[in-house]
Backbone as numpy.savetxt, mean C-alpha at the origin, in Angstrom:
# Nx Ny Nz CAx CAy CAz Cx Cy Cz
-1.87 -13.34 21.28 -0.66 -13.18 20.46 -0.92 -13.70 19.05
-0.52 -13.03 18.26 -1.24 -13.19 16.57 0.18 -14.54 16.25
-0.41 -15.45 16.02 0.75 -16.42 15.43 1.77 -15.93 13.91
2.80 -16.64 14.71 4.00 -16.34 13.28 3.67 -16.69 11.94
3.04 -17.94 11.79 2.59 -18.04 10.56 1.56 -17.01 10.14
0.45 -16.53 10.59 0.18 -15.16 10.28 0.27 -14.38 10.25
1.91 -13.60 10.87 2.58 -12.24 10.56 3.41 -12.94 9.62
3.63 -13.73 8.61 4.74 -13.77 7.42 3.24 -13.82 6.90
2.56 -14.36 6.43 1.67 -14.95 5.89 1.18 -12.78 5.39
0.94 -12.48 6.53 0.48 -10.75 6.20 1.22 -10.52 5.74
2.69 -10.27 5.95 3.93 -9.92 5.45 3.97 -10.21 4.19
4.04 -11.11 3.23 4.04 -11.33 2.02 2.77 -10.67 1.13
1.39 -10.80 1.28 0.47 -10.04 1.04 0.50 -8.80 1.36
1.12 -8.38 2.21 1.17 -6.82 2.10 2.63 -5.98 1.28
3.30 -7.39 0.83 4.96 -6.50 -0.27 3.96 -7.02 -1.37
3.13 -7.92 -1.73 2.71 -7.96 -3.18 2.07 -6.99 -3.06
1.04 -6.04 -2.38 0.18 -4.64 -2.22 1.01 -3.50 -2.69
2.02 -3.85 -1.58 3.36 -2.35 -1.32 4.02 -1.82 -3.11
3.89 -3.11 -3.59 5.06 -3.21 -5.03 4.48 -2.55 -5.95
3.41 -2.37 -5.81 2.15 -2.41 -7.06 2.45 -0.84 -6.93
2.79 -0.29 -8.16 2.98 0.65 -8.40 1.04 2.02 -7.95
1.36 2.99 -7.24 0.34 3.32 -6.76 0.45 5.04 -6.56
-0.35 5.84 -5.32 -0.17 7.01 -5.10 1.22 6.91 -4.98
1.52 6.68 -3.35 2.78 6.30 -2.65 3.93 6.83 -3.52
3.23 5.28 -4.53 5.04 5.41 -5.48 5.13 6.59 -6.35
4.26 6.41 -7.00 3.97 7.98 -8.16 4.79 9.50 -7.72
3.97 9.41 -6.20 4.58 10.46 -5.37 6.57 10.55 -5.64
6.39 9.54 -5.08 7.66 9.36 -4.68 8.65 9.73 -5.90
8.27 9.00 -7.51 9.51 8.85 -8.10 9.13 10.60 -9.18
7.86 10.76 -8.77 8.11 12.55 -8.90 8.52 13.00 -8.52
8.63 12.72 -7.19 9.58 13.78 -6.68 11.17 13.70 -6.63
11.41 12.48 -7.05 12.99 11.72 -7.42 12.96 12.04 -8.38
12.67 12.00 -9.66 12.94 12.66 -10.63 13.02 13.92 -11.18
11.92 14.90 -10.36 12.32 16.32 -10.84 12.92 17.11 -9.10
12.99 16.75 -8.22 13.30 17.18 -7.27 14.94 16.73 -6.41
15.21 15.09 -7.10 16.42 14.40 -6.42 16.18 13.86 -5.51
17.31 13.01 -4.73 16.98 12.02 -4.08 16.38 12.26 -2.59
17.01 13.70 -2.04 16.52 14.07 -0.82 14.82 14.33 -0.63
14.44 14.58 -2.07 12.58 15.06 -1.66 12.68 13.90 -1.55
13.31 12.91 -2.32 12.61 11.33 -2.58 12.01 10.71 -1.51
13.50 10.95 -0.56 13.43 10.16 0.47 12.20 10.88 1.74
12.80 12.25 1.51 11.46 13.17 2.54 10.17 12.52 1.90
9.69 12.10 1.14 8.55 12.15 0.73 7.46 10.52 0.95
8.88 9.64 1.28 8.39 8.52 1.38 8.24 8.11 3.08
9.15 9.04 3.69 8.87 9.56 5.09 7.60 9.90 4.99
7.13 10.83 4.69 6.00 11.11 4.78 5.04 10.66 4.23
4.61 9.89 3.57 3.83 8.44 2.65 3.46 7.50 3.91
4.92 6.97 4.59 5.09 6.18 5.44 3.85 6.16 7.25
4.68 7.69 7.38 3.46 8.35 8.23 2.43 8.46 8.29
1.69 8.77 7.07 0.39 8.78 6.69 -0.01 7.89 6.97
0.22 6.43 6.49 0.26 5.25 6.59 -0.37 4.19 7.71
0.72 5.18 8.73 0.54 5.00 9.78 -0.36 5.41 10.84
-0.65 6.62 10.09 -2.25 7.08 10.75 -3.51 5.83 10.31
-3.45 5.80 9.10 -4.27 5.26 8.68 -4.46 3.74 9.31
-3.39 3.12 9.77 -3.42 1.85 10.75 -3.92 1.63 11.96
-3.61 2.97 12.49 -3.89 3.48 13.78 -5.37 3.65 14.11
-6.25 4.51 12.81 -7.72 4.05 12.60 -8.42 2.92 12.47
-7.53 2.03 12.12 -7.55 1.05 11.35 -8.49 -0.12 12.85
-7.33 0.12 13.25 -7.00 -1.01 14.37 -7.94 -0.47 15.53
-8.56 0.98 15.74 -9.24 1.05 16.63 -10.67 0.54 16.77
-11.18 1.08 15.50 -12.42 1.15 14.56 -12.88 0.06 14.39
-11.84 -0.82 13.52 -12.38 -2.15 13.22 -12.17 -3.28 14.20
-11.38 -2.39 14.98 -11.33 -4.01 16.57 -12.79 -3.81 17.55
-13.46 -2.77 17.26 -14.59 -2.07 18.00 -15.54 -3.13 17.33
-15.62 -2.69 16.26 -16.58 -3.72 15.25 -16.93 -4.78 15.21
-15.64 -5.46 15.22 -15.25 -7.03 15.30 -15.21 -7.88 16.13
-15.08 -7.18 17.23 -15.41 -7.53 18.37 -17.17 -7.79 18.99
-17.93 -6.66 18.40 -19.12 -6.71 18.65 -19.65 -7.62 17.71
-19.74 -7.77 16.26 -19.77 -8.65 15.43 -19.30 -9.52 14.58
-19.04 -11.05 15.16 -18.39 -11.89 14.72 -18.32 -12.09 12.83
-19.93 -11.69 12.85 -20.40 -12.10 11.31 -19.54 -11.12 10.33
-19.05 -10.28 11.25 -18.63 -8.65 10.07 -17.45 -9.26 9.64
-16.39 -10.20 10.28 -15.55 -10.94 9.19 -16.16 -11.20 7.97
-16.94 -12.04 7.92 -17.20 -12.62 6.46 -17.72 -11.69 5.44
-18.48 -10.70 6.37 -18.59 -9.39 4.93 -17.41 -8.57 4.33
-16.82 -8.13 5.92 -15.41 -7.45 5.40 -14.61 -8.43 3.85
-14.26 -9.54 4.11 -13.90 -10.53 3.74 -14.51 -10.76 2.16
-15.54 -10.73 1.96 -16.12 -10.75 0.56 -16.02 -9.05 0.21
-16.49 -8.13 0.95 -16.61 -6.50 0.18 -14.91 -6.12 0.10
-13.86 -6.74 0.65 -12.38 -6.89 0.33 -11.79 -7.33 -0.44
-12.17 -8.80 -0.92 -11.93 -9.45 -2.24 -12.50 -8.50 -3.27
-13.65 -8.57 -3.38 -14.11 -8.06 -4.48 -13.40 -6.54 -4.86
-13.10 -5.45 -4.02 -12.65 -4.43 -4.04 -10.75 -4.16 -4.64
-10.74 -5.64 -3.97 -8.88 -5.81 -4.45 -8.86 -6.33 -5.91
-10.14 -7.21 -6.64 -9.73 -7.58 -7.64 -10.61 -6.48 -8.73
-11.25 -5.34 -8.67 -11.83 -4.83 -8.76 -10.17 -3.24 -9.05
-9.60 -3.02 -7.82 -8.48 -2.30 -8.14 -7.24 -3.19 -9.22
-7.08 -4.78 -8.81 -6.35 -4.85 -9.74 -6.74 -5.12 -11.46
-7.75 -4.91 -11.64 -8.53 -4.77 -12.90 -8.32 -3.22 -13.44
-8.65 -2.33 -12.34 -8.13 -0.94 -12.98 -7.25 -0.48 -13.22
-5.90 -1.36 -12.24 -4.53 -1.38 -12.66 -4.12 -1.65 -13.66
-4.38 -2.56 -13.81 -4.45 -2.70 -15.85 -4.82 -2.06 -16.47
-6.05 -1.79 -16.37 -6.41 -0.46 -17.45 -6.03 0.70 -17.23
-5.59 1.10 -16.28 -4.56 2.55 -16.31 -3.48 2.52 -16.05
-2.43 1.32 -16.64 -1.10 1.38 -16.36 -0.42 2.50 -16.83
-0.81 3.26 -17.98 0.16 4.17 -18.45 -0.21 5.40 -17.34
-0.80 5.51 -16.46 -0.17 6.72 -15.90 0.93 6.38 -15.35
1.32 5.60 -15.07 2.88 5.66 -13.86 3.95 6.37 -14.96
3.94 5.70 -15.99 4.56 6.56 -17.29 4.52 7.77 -17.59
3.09 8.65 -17.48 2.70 10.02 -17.37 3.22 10.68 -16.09
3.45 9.49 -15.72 3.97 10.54 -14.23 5.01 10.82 -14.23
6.11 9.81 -15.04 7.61 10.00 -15.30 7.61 11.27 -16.11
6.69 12.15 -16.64 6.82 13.15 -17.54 6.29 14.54 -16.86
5.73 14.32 -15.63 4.93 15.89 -15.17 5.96 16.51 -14.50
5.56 17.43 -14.37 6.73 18.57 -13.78 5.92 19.08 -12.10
6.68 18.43 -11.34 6.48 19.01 -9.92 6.87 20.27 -9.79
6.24 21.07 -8.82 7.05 22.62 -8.43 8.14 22.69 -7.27
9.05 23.02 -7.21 9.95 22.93 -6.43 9.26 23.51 -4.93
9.54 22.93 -4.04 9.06 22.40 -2.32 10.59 22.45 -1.61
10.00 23.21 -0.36 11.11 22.63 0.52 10.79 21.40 1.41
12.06 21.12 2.11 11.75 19.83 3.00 10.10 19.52 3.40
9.96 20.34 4.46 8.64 20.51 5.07 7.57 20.35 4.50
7.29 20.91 3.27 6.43 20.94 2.37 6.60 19.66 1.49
7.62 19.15 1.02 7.41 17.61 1.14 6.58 16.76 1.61
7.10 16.59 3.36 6.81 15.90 4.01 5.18 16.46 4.48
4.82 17.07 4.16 3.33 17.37 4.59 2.64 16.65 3.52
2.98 17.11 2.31 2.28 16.46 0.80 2.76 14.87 0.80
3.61 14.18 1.38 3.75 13.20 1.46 2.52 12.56 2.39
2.82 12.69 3.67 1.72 12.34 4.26 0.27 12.61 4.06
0.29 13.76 3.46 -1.63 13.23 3.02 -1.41 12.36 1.81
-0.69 12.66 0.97 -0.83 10.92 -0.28 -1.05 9.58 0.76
-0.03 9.77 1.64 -0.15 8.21 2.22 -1.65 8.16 3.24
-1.92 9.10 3.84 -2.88 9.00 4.69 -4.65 8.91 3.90
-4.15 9.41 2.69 -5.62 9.44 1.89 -5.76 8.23 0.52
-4.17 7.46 0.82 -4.15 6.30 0.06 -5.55 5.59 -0.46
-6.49 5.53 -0.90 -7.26 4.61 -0.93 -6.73 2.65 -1.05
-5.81 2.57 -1.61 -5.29 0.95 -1.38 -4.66 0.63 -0.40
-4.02 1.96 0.15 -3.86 1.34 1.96 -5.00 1.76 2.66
-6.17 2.04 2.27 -7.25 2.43 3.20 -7.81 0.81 3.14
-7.95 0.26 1.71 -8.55 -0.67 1.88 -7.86 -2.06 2.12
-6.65 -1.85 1.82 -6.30 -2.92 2.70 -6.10 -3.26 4.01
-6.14 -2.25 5.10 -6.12 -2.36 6.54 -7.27 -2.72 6.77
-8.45 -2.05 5.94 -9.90 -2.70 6.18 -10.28 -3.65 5.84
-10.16 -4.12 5.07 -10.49 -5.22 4.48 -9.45 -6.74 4.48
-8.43 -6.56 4.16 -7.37 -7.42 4.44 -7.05 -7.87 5.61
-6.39 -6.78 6.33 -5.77 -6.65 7.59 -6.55 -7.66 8.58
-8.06 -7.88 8.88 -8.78 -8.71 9.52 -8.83 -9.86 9.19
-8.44 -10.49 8.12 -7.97 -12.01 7.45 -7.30 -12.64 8.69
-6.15 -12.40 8.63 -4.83 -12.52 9.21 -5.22 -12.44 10.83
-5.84 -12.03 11.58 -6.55 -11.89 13.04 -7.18 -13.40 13.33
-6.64 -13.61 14.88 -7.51 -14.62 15.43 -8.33 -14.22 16.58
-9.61 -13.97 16.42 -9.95 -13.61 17.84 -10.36 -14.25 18.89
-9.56 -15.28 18.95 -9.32 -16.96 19.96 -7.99 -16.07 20.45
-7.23 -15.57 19.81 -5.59 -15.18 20.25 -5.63 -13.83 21.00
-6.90 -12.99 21.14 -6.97 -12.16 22.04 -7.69 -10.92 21.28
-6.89 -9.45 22.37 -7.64 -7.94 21.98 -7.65 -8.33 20.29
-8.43 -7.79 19.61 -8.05 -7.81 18.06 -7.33 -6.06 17.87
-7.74 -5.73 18.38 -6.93 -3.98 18.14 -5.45 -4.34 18.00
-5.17 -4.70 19.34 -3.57 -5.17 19.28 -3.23 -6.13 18.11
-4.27 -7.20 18.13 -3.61 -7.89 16.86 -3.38 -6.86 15.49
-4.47 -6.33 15.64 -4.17 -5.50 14.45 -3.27 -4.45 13.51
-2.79 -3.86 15.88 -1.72 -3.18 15.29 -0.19 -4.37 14.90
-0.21 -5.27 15.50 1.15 -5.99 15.74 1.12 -6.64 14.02
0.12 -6.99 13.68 0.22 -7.31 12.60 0.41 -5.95 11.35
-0.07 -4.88 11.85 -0.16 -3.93 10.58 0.60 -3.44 10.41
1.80 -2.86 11.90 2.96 -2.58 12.09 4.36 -3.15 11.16
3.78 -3.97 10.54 4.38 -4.63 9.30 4.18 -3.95 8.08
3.61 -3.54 8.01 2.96 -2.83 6.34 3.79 -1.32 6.16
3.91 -0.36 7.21 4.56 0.99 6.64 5.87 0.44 6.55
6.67 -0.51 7.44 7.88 -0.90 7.57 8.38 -0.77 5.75
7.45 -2.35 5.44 7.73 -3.01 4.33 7.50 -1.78 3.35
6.66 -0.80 3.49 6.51 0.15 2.26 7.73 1.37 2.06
8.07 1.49 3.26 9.11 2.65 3.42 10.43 2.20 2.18
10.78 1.13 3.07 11.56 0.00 2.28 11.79 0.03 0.74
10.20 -0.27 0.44 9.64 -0.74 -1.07 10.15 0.52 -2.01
9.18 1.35 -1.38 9.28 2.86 -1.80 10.27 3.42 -2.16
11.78 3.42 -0.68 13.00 4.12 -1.00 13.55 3.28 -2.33
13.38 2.28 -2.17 14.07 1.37 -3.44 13.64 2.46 -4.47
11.67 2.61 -5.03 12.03 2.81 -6.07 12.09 4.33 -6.50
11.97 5.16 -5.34 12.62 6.50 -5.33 14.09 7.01 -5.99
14.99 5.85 -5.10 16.31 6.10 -5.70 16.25 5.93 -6.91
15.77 4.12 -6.93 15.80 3.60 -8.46 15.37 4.82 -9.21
14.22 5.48 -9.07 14.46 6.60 -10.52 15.30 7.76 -10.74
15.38 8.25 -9.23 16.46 9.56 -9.30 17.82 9.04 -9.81
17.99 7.17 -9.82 19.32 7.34 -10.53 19.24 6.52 -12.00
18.02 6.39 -12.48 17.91 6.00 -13.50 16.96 6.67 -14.49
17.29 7.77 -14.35 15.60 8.82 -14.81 15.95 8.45 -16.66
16.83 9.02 -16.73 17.06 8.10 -18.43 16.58 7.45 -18.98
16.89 6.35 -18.08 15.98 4.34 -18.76 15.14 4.71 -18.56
14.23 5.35 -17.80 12.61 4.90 -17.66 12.07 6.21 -18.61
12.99 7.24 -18.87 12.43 8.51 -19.65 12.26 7.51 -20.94
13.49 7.49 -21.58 13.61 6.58 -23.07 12.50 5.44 -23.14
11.64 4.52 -22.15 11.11 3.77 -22.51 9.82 3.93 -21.38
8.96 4.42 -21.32 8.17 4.60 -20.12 7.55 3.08 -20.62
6.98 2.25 -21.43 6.09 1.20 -21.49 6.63 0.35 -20.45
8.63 0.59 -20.21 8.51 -0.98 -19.12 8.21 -0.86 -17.70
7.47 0.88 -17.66 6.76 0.55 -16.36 5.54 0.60 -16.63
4.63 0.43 -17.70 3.17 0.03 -18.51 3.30 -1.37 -18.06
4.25 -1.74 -18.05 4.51 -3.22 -18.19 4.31 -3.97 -16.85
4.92 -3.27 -15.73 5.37 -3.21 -13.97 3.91 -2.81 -13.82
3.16 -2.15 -14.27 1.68 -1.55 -13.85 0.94 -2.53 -13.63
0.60 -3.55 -15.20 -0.30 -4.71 -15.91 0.52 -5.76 -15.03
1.33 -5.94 -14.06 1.81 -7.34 -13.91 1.61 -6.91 -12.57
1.50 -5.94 -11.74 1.12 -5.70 -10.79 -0.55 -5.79 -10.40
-1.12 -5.45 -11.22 -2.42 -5.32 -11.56 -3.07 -6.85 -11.15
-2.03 -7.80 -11.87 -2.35 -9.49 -12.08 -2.39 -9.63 -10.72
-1.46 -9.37 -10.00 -1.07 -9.88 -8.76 -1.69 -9.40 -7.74
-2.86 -8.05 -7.56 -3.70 -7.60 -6.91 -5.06 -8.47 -7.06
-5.04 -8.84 -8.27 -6.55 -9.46 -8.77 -6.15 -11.31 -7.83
-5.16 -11.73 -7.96 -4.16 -12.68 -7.43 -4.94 -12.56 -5.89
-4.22 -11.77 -5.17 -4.37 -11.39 -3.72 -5.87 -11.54 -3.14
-7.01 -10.52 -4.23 -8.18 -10.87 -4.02 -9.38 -12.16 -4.30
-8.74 -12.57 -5.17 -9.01 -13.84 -5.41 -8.43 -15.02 -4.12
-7.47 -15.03 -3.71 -7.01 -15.94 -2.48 -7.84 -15.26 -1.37
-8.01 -13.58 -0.82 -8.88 -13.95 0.83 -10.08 -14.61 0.00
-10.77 -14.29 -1.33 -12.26 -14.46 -1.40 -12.29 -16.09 -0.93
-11.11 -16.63 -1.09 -11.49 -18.70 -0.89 -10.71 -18.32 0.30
-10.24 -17.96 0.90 -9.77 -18.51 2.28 -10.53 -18.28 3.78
-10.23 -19.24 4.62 -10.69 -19.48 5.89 -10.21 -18.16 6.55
-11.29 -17.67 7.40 -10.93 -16.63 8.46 -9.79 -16.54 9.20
-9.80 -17.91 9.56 -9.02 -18.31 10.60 -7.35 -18.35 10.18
Protein backbone atom coordinates (compact mmCIF):
# COMPACT_ATOMS: atom_id res chain seq x y z
CA UNK A 1 0.00 0.00 0.00
CA UNK A 2 1.74 3.29 -1.25
CA UNK A 3 1.64 5.58 1.99
CA UNK A 4 -0.52 8.81 2.32
CA UNK A 5 2.23 10.95 2.68
CA UNK A 6 3.28 9.84 -0.76
CA UNK A 7 -0.01 10.13 -2.60
CA UNK A 8 -0.29 14.05 -1.42
CA UNK A 9 3.32 14.38 -1.71
CA UNK A 10 2.62 13.04 -5.81
CA UNK A 11 -0.45 14.97 -5.72
CA UNK A 12 1.09 18.32 -5.35
CA UNK A 13 3.99 17.61 -7.89
CA UNK A 14 1.80 16.47 -10.31
CA UNK A 15 -0.85 20.08 -10.11
CA UNK A 16 2.60 22.03 -10.27
CA UNK A 17 3.19 19.68 -13.80
CA UNK A 18 -0.73 19.81 -14.66
CA UNK A 19 -0.69 23.97 -14.39
CA UNK A 20 2.17 24.54 -16.56
CA UNK A 21 0.69 25.65 -19.47
CA UNK A 22 1.42 22.73 -22.26
CA UNK A 23 -0.10 20.50 -25.32
CA UNK A 24 -3.16 19.55 -23.09
CA UNK A 25 -3.86 23.14 -22.37
CA UNK A 26 -3.07 24.79 -25.78
CA UNK A 27 -5.46 22.15 -27.08
CA UNK A 28 -7.91 22.90 -24.95
CA UNK A 29 -8.23 26.80 -24.86
CA UNK A 30 -8.20 26.45 -28.88
CA UNK A 31 -10.65 24.85 -28.94
CA UNK A 32 -12.57 27.17 -26.22
CA UNK A 33 -11.86 29.93 -27.99
CA UNK A 34 -12.68 29.34 -31.56
CA UNK A 35 -15.00 26.38 -31.06
CA UNK A 36 -16.90 27.24 -27.34
CA UNK A 37 -17.20 25.68 -24.35
CA UNK A 38 -18.64 22.26 -25.46
CA UNK A 39 -15.35 21.31 -27.80
CA UNK A 40 -13.63 22.68 -24.65
CA UNK A 41 -14.86 20.41 -22.48
CA UNK A 42 -14.98 17.32 -25.26
CA UNK A 43 -11.49 17.95 -25.72
CA UNK A 44 -10.15 17.81 -22.29
CA UNK A 45 -12.15 14.49 -22.05
CA UNK A 46 -10.17 13.42 -24.44
CA UNK A 47 -6.58 14.86 -23.25
CA UNK A 48 -7.68 13.15 -20.03
CA UNK A 49 -8.00 9.67 -21.74
CA UNK A 50 -5.03 9.78 -23.49
CA UNK A 51 -3.52 10.32 -20.34
CA UNK A 52 -4.67 7.58 -19.16
CA UNK A 53 -3.38 5.30 -21.63
CA UNK A 54 -0.26 6.62 -21.17
CA UNK A 55 -0.34 5.58 -17.22
CA UNK A 56 -1.53 2.40 -18.01
CA UNK A 57 1.94 1.87 -20.03
CA UNK A 58 3.35 3.50 -17.59
CA UNK A 59 2.71 1.27 -14.71
CA UNK A 60 3.13 -1.96 -16.65
CA UNK A 61 6.51 -1.36 -18.29
CA UNK A 62 8.17 0.34 -15.64
CA UNK A 63 6.92 -2.02 -12.70
CA UNK A 64 8.53 -4.89 -15.07
CA UNK A 65 11.77 -2.95 -14.93
CA UNK A 66 11.89 -1.99 -11.50
CA UNK A 67 11.24 -4.77 -10.24
CA UNK A 68 14.04 -6.61 -12.05
CA UNK A 69 16.39 -3.68 -11.37
CA UNK A 70 16.67 -2.02 -8.19
CA UNK A 71 19.58 0.30 -9.56
CA UNK A 72 17.10 1.63 -12.51
CA UNK A 73 15.61 3.98 -9.72
CA UNK A 74 18.55 6.04 -9.45
CA UNK A 75 19.00 6.41 -13.24
CA UNK A 76 15.33 6.97 -13.90
CA UNK A 77 15.75 9.51 -11.10
CA UNK A 78 18.78 11.55 -12.45
CA UNK A 79 17.67 11.10 -16.58
CA UNK A 80 14.12 12.69 -14.89
CA UNK A 81 15.54 15.57 -13.13
CA UNK A 82 17.60 16.54 -15.68
CA UNK A 83 14.80 16.21 -18.42
CA UNK A 84 12.20 18.27 -16.12
CA UNK A 85 14.63 21.08 -15.65
CA UNK A 86 15.74 20.87 -19.11
CA UNK A 87 11.66 21.28 -20.22
CA UNK A 88 11.33 23.94 -17.69
CA UNK A 89 14.19 25.92 -19.30
CA UNK A 90 12.37 25.61 -22.69
CA UNK A 91 9.33 26.81 -21.10
CA UNK A 92 10.79 29.92 -20.76
CA UNK A 93 12.13 30.28 -23.83
CA UNK A 94 9.00 29.55 -25.70
CA UNK A 95 6.48 31.14 -23.59
CA UNK A 96 4.96 33.14 -26.32
CA UNK A 97 3.45 30.34 -28.04
CA UNK A 98 0.57 29.85 -25.58
CA UNK A 99 -0.13 33.50 -26.84
CA UNK A 100 0.16 32.34 -30.57
CA UNK A 101 -2.14 29.92 -29.79
CA UNK A 102 -4.74 32.42 -28.48
CA UNK A 103 -4.56 33.68 -32.21
CA UNK A 104 -4.74 30.40 -34.63
CA UNK A 105 -7.78 29.47 -36.14
CA UNK A 106 -8.96 25.81 -35.54
CA UNK A 107 -11.34 24.17 -38.25
CA UNK A 108 -14.60 23.47 -37.09
CA UNK A 109 -14.93 19.47 -35.74
CA UNK A 110 -17.70 17.68 -34.54
CA UNK A 111 -17.96 16.08 -31.11
CA UNK A 112 -16.19 12.87 -32.10
CA UNK A 113 -13.58 14.38 -33.92
CA UNK A 114 -12.75 16.35 -30.93
CA UNK A 115 -12.48 13.76 -28.76
CA UNK A 116 -10.22 11.64 -31.00
CA UNK A 117 -7.76 14.79 -31.54
CA UNK A 118 -7.98 15.24 -27.94
CA UNK A 119 -6.78 12.00 -27.01
CA UNK A 120 -3.83 11.68 -29.18
CA UNK A 121 -2.57 15.32 -27.75
CA UNK A 122 -2.91 13.70 -24.38
CA UNK A 123 -1.65 10.27 -25.25
CA UNK A 124 1.44 11.66 -27.27
CA UNK A 125 1.98 14.34 -24.46
CA UNK A 126 5.64 14.24 -24.14
CA UNK A 127 5.49 15.95 -20.34
CA UNK A 128 3.04 13.44 -19.32
CA UNK A 129 5.16 10.81 -21.02
CA UNK A 130 7.90 11.94 -18.95
CA UNK A 131 6.57 12.40 -15.99
CA UNK A 132 4.97 8.91 -15.38
CA UNK A 133 8.49 7.79 -16.32
CA UNK A 134 10.51 9.45 -14.68
CA UNK A 135 8.68 11.04 -11.74
CA UNK A 136 5.99 8.71 -11.07
CA UNK A 137 8.78 6.05 -9.59
CA UNK A 138 10.02 8.72 -6.90
CA UNK A 139 6.94 8.44 -4.99
CA UNK A 140 6.96 4.20 -5.03
CA UNK A 141 8.09 2.04 -2.18
CA UNK A 142 9.04 -1.26 -3.18
CA UNK A 143 9.12 -2.45 0.65
CA UNK A 144 5.11 -1.49 0.26
CA UNK A 145 4.56 -4.08 -2.42
CA UNK A 146 3.53 -4.90 -6.49
CA UNK A 147 5.07 -1.53 -7.82
CA UNK A 148 2.60 -1.70 -10.95
CA UNK A 149 -0.21 -1.23 -8.52
CA UNK A 150 1.65 1.34 -6.72
CA UNK A 151 1.98 2.97 -9.73
CA UNK A 152 -1.31 2.85 -10.87
CA UNK A 153 -2.84 3.98 -7.31
CA UNK A 154 -0.53 6.64 -7.25
CA UNK A 155 -0.86 7.84 -11.01
CA UNK A 156 -4.57 7.52 -10.87
CA UNK A 157 -4.12 10.91 -9.34
CA UNK A 158 -2.64 12.77 -12.23
CA UNK A 159 -5.60 12.59 -15.14
CA UNK A 160 -8.04 13.34 -12.15
CA UNK A 161 -6.06 16.51 -11.16
CA UNK A 162 -5.57 17.46 -14.99
CA UNK A 163 -9.15 17.08 -16.15
CA UNK A 164 -9.88 19.47 -13.30
CA UNK A 165 -6.87 21.84 -14.14
CA UNK A 166 -7.72 21.86 -17.73
CA UNK A 167 -11.68 22.43 -17.52
CA UNK A 168 -10.76 25.46 -15.37
CA UNK A 169 -8.71 26.83 -18.02
CA UNK A 170 -10.89 25.87 -21.00
CA UNK A 171 -13.81 27.72 -19.61
CA UNK A 172 -11.53 30.38 -18.25
CA UNK A 173 -10.87 31.29 -21.97
CA UNK A 174 -14.14 30.56 -23.71
CA UNK A 175 -15.36 33.12 -21.15
CA UNK A 176 -12.67 35.44 -21.19
CA UNK A 177 -11.35 35.32 -24.83
CA UNK A 178 -11.18 39.28 -24.73
CA UNK A 179 -8.68 39.68 -21.72
CA UNK A 180 -6.34 37.26 -22.96
CA UNK A 181 -6.95 38.49 -26.85
CA UNK A 182 -6.13 42.33 -25.68
CA UNK A 183 -3.05 41.23 -23.74
CA UNK A 184 -1.59 37.78 -24.73
CA UNK A 185 1.95 38.67 -22.64
CA UNK A 186 -0.05 37.80 -19.26
CA UNK A 187 0.00 34.38 -20.42
CA UNK A 188 3.99 34.98 -21.64
CA UNK A 189 3.99 35.68 -18.18
CA UNK A 190 1.90 32.19 -16.76
CA UNK A 191 4.40 30.39 -19.37
CA UNK A 192 7.99 31.91 -17.67
CA UNK A 193 6.55 31.31 -14.08
CA UNK A 194 5.52 27.98 -14.92
CA UNK A 195 8.68 27.22 -16.56
CA UNK A 196 10.40 28.30 -12.89
CA UNK A 197 8.38 25.86 -11.22
CA UNK A 198 9.19 22.81 -13.59
CA UNK A 199 12.97 23.63 -13.28
CA UNK A 200 11.72 23.82 -9.25
CA UNK A 201 10.22 20.20 -9.46
CA UNK A 202 13.41 18.87 -11.18
CA UNK A 203 15.73 20.22 -9.12
CA UNK A 204 13.88 18.66 -5.78
CA UNK A 205 13.66 14.64 -7.24
CA UNK A 206 17.50 15.39 -8.43
CA UNK A 207 18.31 15.83 -4.19
CA UNK A 208 15.74 13.61 -2.96
CA UNK A 209 15.76 10.11 -1.36
CA UNK A 210 14.04 7.28 -3.32
CA UNK A 211 12.36 6.34 -0.62
Amino acid sequence: MVPVSHMVAFGVAAMIIIVIPGPNVMFAVGRALVLGRRAAVLSVVGTGAGTTVCLLAASAGLGALLMAWAMLFLAVKIAGAVYLIFLGVNAIRERRKLSEALRGKVPESDGRRVLRQGFLVGATNPKTVVFFAAVLPQFAVPEAGWLPLQFLMLGAIFPVLQVLSDVVWALGAASARAWFAHSPRRLEAVGATGGAMIIGVGTTVAFSGNG
